[in-house]
N, C-alpha and C positions, 0 to 999 in steps of 0.2 A: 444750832441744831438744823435750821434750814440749810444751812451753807451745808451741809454734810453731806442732808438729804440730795440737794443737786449735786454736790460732785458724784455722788454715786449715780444718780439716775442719768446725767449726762454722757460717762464713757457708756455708759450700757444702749445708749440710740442711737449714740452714731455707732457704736460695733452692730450691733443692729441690722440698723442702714445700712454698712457696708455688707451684711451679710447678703443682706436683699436685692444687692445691688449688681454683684457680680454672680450671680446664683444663674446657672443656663435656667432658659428654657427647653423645656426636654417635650419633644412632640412624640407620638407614636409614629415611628418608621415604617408602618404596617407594608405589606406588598399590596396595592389595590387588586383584588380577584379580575383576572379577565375573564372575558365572557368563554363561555364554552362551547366549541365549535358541534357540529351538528352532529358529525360522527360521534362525537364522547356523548352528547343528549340520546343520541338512541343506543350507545353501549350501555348508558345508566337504566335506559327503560327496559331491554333486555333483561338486564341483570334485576331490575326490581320485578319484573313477570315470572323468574325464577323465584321468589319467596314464597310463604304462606301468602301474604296478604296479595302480593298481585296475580297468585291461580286464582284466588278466593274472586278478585276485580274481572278478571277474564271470563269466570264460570257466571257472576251476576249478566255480564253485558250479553254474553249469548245465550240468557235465560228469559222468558217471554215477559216476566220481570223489566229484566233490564233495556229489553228492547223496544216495551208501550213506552218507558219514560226517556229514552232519546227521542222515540217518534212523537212524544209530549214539548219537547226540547224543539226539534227541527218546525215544528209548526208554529212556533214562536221566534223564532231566531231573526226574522227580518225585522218584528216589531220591537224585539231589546237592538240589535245595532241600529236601525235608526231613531232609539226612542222617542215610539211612536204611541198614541194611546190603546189602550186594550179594553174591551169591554169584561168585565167580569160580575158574574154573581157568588157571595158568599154563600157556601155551601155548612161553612161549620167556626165557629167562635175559637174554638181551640185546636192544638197542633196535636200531631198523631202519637199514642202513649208513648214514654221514653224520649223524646225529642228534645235535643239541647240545642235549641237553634234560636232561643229567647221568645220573645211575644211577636204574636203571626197568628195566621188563619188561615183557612183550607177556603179555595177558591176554583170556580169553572172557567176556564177562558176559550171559546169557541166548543164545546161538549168535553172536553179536557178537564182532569184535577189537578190542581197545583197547592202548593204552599208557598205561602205569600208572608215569607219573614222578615221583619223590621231590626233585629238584633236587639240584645239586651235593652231593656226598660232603665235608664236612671234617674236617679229621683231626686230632687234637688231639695228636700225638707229644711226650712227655715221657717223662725217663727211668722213671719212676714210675707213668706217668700215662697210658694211651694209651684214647682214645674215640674209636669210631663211631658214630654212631648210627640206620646201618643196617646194623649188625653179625650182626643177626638176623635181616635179611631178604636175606643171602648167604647164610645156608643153606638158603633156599629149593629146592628142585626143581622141574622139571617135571613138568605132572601133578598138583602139590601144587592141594588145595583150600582157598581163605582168603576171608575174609569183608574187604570193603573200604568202607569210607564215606569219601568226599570231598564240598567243599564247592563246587568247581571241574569243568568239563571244556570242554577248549576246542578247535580245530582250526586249521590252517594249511596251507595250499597245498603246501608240502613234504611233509608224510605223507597216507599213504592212511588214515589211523585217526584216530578220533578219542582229543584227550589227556585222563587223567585225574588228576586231580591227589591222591596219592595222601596223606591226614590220618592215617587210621587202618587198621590192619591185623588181622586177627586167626587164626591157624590154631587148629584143636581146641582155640577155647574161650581161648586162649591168647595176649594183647594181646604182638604182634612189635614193632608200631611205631605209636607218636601222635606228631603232629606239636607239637612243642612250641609255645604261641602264640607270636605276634608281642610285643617288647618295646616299651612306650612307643606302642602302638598299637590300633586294634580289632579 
């Protein structure tokens, strides 16, 4: 009965084998995209200022609207490229109704308002094990003063403020929150 069992299971590993063996490797042949030169980026901007949404983008930016939160934007812009520290006071614990921009707060920086977004909260729940890691900037107050450097700040037609994207934190001296880098990336 053994004898049987190997001759049968025997041809069957090496045809197998050989199937495995001569089998291509098949890559994706894809065309790598080139880049796309300057003329077709400003026919694509063109052509997207013709839709609904980029009259709607055009009508925000030359709206007194849209034109406090670049002037919000430009008076920051030297302190996010060299990030550099910023003095801020929190003005409010949470983000403006409707806001899908995750956990954040509304902040002054120089008589200016901003939104000071961290992106989604995740929650690492084990029984042993449990991490936030903005743990330490829910016990913030209002009124509290902390020092902020981001590398980012950006705006969108849905808020009246311009966003910041919040890297580093610091109260009295005292580092609350770094963004931890990107993995596998720059």
């Amino acid at each position: 009965m053994k004898i049987a069992i190997y001759a049968l299971i025997l041809p069957l590993v090496v045809v197998s084998g050989l199937v495995f063996a001569n089998r291509e490797i098949k890559t994706s042949k894809r065309p790598t995209p080139k880049p796309i030169s300057a003329a077709e980026r400003k026919a694509a901007l063109k052509k997207w200022e013709a839709t609904p949404d980029g009259v709607r983008f055009k009508e925000w930016e030359a709206s007194p609207a849209g034109k406090k939160v670049y002037a919000g934007v430009a008076k920051i812009r030297k302190h996010i490229s060299a990030f550099t520290n910023m003095e801020a006071v929190i003005t409010s614990l949470s983000l403006p109704p409707g806001s899908r921009l995750g956990f954040g707060m509304m902040v002054r920086i120089n008589g200016d308002d901003y939104i000071l977004s961290f992106g989604q909260e995740k929650f690492d729940m084990n029984f042993l094990n449990y991490n936030n890691e903005f743990e330490q900037l829910h016990n913030l107050k209002v009124s509290d003063k902390i020092i902020i450097r981001s590398h980012n700040v950006s705006y969108a037609p849905k808020y009246s403020y311009p966003i910041v994207s919040g890297d580093y934190v610091e109260q009295d001296s005292k580092v609350i929150f770094k963004r931890a880098p990107r993995k596998g990336g720059c």
